[in-house]
PDB file with SEQRES, HELIX, SHEET and CRYST1 records, atoms N, CA, C and O in Angstrom:
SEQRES   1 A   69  UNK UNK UNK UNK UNK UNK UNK UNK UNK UNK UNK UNK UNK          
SEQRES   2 A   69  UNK UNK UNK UNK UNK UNK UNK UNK UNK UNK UNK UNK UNK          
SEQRES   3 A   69  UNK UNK UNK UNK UNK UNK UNK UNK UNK UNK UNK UNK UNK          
SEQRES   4 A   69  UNK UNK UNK UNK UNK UNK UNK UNK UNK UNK UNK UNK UNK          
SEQRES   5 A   69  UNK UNK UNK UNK UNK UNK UNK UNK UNK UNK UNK UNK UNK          
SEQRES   6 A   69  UNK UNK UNK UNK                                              
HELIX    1 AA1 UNK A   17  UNK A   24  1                                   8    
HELIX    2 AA2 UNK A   26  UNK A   29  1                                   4    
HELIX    3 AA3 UNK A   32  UNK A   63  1                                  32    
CRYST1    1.000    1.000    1.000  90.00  90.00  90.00 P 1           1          
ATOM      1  N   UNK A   1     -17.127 -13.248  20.828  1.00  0.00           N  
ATOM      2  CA  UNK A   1     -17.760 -12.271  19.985  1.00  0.00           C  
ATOM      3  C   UNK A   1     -16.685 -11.612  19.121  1.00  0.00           C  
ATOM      4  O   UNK A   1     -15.648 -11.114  19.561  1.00  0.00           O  
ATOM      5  N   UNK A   2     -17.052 -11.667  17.851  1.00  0.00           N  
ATOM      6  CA  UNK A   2     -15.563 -11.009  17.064  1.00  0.00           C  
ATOM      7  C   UNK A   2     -16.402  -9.305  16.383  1.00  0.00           C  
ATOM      8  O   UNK A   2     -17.458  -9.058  15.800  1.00  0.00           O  
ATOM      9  N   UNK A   3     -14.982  -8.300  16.972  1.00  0.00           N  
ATOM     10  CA  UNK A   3     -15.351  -7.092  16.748  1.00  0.00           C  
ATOM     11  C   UNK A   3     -14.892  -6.769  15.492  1.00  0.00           C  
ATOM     12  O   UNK A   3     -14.069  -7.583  15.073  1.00  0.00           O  
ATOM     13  N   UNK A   4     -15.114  -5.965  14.836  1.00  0.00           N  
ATOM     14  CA  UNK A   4     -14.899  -5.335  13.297  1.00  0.00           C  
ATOM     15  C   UNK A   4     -14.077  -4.388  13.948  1.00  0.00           C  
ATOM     16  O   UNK A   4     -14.410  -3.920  15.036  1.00  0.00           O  
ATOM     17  N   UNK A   5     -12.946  -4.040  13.328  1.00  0.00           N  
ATOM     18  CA  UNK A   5     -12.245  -2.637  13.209  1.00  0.00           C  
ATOM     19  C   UNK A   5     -12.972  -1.329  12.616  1.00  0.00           C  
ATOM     20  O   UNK A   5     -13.184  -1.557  11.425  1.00  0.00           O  
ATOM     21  N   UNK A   6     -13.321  -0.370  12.882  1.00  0.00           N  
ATOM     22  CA  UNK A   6     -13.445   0.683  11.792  1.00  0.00           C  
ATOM     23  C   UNK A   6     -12.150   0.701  10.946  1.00  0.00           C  
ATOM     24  O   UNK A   6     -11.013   0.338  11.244  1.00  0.00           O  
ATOM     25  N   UNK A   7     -12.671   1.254   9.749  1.00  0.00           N  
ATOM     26  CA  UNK A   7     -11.869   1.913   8.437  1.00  0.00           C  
ATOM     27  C   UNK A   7     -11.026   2.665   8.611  1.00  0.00           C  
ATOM     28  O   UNK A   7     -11.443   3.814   8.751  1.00  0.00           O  
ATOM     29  N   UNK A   8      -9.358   2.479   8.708  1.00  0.00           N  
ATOM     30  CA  UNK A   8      -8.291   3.358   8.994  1.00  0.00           C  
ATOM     31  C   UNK A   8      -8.467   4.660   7.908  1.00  0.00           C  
ATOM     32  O   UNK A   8      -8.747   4.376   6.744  1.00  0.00           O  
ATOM     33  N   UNK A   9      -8.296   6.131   8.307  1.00  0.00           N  
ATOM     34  CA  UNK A   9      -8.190   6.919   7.737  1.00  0.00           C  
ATOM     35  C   UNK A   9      -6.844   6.662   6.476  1.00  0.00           C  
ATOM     36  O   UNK A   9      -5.757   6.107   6.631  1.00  0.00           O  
ATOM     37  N   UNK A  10      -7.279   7.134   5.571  1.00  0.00           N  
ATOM     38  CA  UNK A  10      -6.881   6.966   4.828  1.00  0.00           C  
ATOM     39  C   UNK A  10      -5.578   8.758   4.506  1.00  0.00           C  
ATOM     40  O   UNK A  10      -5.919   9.888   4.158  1.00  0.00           O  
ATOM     41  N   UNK A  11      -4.174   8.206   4.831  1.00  0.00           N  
ATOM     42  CA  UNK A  11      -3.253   9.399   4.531  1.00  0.00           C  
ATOM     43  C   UNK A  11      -3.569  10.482   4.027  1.00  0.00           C  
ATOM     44  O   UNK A  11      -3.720  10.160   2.848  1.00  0.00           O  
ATOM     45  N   UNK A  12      -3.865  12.005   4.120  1.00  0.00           N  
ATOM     46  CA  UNK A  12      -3.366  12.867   3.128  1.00  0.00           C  
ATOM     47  C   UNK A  12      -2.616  13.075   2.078  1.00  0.00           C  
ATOM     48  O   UNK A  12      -1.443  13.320   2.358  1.00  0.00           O  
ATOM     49  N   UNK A  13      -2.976  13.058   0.574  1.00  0.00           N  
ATOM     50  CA  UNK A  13      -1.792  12.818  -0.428  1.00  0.00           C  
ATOM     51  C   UNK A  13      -2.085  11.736  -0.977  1.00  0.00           C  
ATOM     52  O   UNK A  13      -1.884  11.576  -2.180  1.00  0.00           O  
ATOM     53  N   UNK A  14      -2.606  10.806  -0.217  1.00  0.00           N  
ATOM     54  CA  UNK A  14      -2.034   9.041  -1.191  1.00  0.00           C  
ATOM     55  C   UNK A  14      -3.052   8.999  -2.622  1.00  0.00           C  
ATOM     56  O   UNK A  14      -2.691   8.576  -3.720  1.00  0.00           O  
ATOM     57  N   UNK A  15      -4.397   9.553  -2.285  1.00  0.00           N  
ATOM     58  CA  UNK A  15      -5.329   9.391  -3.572  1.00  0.00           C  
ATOM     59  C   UNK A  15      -5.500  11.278  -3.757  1.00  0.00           C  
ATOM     60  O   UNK A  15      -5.285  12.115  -2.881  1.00  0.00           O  
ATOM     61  N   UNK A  16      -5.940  11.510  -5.155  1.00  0.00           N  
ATOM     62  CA  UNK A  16      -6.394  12.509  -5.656  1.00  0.00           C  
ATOM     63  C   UNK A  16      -7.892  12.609  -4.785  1.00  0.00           C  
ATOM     64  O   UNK A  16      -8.343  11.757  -4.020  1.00  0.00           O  
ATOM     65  N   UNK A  17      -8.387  13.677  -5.087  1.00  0.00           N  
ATOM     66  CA  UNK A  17      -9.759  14.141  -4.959  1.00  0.00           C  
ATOM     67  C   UNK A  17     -10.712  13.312  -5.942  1.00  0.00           C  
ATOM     68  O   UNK A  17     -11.916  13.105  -5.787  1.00  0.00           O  
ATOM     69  N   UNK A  18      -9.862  12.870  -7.025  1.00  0.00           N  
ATOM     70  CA  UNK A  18     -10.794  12.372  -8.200  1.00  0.00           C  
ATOM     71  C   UNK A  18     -10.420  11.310  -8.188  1.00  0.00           C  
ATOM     72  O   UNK A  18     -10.818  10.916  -9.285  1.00  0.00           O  
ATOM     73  N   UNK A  19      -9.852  10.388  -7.678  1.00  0.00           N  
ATOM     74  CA  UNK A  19      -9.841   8.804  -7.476  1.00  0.00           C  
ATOM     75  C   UNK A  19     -10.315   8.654  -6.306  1.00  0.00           C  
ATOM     76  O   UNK A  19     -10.934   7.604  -6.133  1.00  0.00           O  
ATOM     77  N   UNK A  20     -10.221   9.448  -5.326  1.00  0.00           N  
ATOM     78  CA  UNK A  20     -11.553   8.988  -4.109  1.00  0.00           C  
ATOM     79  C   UNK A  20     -12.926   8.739  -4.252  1.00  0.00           C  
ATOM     80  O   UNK A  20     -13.662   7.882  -3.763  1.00  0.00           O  
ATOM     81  N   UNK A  21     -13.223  10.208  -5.473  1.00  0.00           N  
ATOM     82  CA  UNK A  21     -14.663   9.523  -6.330  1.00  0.00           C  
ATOM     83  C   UNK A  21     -14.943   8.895  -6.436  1.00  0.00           C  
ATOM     84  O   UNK A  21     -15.783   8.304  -5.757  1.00  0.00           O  
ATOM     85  N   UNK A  22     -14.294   8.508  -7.609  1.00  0.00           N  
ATOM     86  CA  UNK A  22     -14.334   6.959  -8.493  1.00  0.00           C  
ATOM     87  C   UNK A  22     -14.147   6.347  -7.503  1.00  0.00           C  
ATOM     88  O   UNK A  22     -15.225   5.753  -7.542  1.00  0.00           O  
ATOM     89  N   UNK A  23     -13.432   5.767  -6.137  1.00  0.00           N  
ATOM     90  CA  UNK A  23     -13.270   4.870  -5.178  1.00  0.00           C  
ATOM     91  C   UNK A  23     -14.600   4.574  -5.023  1.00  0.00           C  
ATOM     92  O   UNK A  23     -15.201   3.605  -5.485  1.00  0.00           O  
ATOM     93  N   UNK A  24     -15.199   5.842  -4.062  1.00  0.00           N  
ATOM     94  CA  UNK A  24     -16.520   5.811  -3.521  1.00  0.00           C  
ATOM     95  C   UNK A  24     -17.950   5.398  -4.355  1.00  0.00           C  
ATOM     96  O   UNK A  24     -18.949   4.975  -3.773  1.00  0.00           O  
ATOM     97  N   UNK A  25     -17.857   5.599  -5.814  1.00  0.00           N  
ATOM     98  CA  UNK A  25     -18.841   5.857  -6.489  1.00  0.00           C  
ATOM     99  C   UNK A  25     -18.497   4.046  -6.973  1.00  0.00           C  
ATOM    100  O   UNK A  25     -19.147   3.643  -7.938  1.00  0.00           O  
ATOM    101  N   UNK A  26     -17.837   3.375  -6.524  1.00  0.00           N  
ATOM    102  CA  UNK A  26     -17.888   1.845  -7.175  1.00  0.00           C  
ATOM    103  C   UNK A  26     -17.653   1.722  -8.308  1.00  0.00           C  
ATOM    104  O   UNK A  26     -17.028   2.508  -9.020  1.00  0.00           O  
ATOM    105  N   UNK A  27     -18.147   0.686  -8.607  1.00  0.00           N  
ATOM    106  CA  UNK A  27     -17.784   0.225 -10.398  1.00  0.00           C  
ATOM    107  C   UNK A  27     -18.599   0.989 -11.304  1.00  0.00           C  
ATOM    108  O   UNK A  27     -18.137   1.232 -12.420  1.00  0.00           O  
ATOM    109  N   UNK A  28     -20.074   1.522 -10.896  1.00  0.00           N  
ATOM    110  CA  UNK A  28     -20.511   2.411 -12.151  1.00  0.00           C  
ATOM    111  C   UNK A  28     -20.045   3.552 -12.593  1.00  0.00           C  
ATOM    112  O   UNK A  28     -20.585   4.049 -13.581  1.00  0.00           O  
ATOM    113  N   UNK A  29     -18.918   4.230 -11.945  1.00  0.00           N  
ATOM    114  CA  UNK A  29     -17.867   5.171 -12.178  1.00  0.00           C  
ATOM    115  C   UNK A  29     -16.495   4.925 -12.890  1.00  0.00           C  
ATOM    116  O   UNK A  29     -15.868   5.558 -13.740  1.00  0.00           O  
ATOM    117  N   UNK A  30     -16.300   3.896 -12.289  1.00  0.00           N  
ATOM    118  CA  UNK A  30     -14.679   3.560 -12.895  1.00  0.00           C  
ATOM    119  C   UNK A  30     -15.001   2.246 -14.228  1.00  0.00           C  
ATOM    120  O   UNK A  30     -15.963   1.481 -14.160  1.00  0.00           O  
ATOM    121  N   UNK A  31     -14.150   2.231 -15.173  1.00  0.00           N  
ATOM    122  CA  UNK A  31     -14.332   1.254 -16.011  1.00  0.00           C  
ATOM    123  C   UNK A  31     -13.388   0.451 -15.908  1.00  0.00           C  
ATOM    124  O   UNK A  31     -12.547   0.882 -15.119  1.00  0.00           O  
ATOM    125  N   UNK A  32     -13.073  -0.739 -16.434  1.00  0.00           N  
ATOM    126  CA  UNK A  32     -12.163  -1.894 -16.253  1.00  0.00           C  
ATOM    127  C   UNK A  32     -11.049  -1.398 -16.394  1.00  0.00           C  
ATOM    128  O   UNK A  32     -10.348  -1.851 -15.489  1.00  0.00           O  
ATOM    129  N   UNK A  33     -10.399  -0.625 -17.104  1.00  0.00           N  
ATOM    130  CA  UNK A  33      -9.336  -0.409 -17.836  1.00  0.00           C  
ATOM    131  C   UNK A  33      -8.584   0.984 -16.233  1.00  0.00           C  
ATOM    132  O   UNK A  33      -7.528   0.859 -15.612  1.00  0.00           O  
ATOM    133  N   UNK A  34      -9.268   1.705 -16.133  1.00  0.00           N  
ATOM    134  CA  UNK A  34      -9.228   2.204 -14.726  1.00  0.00           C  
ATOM    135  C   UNK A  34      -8.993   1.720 -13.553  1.00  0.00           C  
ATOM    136  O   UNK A  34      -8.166   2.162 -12.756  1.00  0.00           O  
ATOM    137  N   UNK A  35      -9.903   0.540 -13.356  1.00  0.00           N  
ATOM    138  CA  UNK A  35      -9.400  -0.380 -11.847  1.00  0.00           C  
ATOM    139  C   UNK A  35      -8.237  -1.320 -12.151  1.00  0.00           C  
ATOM    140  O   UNK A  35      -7.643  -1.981 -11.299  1.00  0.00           O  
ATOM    141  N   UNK A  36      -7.943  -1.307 -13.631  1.00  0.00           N  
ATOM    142  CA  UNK A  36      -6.645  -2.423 -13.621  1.00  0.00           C  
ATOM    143  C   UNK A  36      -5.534  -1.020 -13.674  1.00  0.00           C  
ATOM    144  O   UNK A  36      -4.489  -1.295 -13.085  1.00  0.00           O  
ATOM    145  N   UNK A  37      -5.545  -0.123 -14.038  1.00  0.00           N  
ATOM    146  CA  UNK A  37      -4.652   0.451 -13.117  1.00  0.00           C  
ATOM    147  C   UNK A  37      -4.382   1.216 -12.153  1.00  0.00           C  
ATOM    148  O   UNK A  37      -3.272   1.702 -11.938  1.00  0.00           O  
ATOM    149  N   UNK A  38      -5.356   1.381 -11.510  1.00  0.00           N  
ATOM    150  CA  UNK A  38      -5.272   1.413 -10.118  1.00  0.00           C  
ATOM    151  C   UNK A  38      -4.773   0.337  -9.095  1.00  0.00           C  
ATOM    152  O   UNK A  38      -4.114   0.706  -8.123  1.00  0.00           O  
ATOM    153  N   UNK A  39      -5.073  -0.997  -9.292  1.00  0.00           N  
ATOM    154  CA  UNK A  39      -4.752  -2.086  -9.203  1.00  0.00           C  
ATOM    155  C   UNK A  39      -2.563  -2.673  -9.347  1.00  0.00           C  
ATOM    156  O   UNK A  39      -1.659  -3.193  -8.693  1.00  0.00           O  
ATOM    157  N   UNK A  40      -2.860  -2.087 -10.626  1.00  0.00           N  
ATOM    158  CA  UNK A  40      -1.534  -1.882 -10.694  1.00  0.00           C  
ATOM    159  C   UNK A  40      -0.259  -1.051 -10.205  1.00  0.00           C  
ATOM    160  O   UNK A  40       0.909  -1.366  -9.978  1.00  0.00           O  
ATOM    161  N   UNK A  41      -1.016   0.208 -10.136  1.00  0.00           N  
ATOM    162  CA  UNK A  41      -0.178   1.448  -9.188  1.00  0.00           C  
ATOM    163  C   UNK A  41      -0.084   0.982  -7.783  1.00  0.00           C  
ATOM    164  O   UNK A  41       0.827   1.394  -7.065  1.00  0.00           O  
ATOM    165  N   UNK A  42      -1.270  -0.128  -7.210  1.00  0.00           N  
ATOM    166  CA  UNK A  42      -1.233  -0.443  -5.744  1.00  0.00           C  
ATOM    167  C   UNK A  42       0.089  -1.558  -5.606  1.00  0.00           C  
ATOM    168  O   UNK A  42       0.955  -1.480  -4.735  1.00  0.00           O  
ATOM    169  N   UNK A  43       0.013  -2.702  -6.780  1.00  0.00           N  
ATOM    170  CA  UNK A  43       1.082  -3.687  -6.343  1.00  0.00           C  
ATOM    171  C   UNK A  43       2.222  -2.811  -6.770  1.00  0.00           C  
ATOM    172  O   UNK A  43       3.079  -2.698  -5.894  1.00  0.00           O  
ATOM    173  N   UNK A  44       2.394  -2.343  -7.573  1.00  0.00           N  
ATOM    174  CA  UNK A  44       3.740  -1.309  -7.626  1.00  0.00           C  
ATOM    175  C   UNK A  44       4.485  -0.912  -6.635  1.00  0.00           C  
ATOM    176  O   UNK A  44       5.694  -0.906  -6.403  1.00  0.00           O  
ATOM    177  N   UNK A  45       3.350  -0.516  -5.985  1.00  0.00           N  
ATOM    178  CA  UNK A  45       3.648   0.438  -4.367  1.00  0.00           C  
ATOM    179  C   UNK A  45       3.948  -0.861  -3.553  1.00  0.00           C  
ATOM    180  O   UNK A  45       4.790  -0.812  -2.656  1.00  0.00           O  
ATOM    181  N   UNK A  46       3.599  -1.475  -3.701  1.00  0.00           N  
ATOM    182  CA  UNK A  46       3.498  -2.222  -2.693  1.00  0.00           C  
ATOM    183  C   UNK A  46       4.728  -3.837  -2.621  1.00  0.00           C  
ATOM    184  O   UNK A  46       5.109  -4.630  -1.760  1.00  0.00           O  
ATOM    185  N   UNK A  47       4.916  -3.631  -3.913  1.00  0.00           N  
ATOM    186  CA  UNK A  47       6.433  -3.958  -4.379  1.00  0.00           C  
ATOM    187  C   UNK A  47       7.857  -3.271  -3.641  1.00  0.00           C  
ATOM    188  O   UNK A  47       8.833  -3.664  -3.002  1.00  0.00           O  
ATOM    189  N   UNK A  48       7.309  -2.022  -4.159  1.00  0.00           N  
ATOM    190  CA  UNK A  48       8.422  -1.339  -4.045  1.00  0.00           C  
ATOM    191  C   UNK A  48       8.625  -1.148  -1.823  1.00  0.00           C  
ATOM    192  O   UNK A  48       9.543  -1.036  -1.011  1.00  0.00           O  
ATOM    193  N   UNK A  49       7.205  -1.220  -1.815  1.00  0.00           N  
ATOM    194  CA  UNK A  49       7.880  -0.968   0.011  1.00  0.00           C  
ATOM    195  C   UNK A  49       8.189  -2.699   0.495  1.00  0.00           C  
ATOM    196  O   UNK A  49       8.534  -2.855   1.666  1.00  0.00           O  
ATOM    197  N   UNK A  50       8.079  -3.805  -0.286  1.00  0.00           N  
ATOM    198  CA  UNK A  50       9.383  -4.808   0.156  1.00  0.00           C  
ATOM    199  C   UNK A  50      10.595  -4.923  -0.095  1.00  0.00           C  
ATOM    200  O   UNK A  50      11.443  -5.590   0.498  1.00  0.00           O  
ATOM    201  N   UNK A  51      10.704  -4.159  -1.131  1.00  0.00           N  
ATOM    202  CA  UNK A  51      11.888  -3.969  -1.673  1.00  0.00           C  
ATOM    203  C   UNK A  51      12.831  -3.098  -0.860  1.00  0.00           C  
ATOM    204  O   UNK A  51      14.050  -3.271  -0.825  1.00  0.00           O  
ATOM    205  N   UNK A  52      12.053  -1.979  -0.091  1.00  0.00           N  
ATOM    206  CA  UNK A  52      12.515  -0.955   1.029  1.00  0.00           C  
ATOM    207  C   UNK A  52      12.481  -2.094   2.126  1.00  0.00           C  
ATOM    208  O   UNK A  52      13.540  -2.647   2.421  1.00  0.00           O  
ATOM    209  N   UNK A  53      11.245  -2.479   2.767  1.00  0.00           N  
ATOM    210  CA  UNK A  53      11.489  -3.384   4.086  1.00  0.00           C  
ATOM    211  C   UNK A  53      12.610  -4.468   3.951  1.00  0.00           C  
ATOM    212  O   UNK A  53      12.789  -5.167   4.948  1.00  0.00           O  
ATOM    213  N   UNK A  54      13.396  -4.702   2.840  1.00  0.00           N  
ATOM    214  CA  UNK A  54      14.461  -6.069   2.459  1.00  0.00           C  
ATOM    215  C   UNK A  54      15.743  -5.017   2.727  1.00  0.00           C  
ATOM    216  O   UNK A  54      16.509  -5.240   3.665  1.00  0.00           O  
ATOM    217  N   UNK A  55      15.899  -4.053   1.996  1.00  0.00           N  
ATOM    218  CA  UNK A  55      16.836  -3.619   2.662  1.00  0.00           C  
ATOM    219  C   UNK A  55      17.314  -2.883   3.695  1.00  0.00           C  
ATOM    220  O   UNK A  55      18.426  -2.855   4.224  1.00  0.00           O  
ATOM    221  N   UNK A  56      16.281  -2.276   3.910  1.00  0.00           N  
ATOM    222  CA  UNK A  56      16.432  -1.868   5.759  1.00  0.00           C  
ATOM    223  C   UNK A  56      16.897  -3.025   6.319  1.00  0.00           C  
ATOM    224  O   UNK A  56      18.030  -3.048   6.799  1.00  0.00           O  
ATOM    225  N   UNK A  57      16.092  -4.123   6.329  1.00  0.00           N  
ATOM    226  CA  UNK A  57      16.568  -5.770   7.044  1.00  0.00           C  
ATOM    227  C   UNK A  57      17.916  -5.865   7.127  1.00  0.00           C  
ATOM    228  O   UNK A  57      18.547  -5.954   8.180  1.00  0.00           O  
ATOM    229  N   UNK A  58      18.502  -5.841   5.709  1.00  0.00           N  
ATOM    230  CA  UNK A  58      19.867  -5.733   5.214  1.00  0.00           C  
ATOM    231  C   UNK A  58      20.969  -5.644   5.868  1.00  0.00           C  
ATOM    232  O   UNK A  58      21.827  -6.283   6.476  1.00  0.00           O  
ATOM    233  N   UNK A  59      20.408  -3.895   5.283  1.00  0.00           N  
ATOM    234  CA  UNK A  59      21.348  -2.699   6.461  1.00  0.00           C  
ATOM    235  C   UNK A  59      21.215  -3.062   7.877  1.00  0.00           C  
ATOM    236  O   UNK A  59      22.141  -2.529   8.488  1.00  0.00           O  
ATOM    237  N   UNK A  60      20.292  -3.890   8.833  1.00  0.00           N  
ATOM    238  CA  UNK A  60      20.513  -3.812   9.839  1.00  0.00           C  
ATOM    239  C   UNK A  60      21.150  -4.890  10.541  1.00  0.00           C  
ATOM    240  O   UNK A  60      21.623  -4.865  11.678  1.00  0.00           O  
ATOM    241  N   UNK A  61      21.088  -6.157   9.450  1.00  0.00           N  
ATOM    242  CA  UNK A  61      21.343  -7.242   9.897  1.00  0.00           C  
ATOM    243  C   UNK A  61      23.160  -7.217   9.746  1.00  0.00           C  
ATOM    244  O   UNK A  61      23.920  -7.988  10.332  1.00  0.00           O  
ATOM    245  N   UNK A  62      23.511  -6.238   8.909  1.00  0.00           N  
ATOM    246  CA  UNK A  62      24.605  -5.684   8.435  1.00  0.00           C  
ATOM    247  C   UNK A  62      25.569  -4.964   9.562  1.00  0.00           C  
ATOM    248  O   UNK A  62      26.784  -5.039   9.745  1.00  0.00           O  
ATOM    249  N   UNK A  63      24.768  -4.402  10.086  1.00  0.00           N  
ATOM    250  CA  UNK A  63      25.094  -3.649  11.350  1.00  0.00           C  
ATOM    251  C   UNK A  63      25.629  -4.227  12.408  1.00  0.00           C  
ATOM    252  O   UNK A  63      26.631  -3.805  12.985  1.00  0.00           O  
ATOM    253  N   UNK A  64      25.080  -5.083  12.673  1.00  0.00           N  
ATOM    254  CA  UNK A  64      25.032  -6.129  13.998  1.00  0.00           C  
ATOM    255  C   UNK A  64      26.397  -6.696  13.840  1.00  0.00           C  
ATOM    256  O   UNK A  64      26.786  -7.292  12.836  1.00  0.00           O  
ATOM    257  N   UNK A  65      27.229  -6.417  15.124  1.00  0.00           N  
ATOM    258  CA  UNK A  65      28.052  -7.367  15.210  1.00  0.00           C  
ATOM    259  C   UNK A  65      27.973  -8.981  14.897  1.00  0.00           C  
ATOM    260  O   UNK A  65      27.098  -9.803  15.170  1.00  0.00           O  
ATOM    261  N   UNK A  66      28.965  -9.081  14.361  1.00  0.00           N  
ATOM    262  CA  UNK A  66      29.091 -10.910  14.175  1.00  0.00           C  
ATOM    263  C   UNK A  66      29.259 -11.458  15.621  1.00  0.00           C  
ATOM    264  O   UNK A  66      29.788 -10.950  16.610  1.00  0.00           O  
ATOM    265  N   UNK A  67      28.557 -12.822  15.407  1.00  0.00           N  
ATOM    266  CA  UNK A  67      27.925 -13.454  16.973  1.00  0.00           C  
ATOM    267  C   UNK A  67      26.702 -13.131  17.629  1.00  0.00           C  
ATOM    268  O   UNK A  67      26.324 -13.916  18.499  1.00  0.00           O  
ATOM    269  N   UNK A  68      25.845 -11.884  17.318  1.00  0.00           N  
ATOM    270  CA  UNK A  68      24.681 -11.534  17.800  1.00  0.00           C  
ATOM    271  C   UNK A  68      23.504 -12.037  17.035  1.00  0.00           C  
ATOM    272  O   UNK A  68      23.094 -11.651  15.940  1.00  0.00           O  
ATOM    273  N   UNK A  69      23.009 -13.025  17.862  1.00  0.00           N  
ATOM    274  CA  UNK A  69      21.867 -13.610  17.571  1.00  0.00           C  
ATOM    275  C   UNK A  69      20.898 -12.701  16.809  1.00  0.00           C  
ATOM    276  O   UNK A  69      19.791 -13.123  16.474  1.00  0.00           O  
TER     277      UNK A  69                                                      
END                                                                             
């Protein structure tokens, strides 16, 4: 039997009051030009935290004595 997760709360801060709207209210609220950048602010973000997870890696793999697996 496969269970569904509920919907992770969503952070304090990450969306406005007025892009949760438009979230909630679907496409007859937001127009194209709106979800492509929203769309865009998401891969941005979401760029930028591999760009953070690559160098944390970095720094840690950096760390490690030479010889440690």
């Amino acid at each position: 039997m496969s269970e569904t997760r509920p919907m992770p709360k969503i952070p304090e801060g990450v969306f406005s009051e007025e892009q949760l709207q438009k979230i909630n209210g679907g496409l007859d609220v937001c127009s194209a030009q709106q979800l492509s950048d929203l769309f865009s602010g998401l891969q941005q973000n979401y760029e930028t935290l591999i760009d953070f997870t690559s160098y944390v890696i970095e720094r840690v793999a950096d760390a490690l004595p030479s010889g440690t697996p």
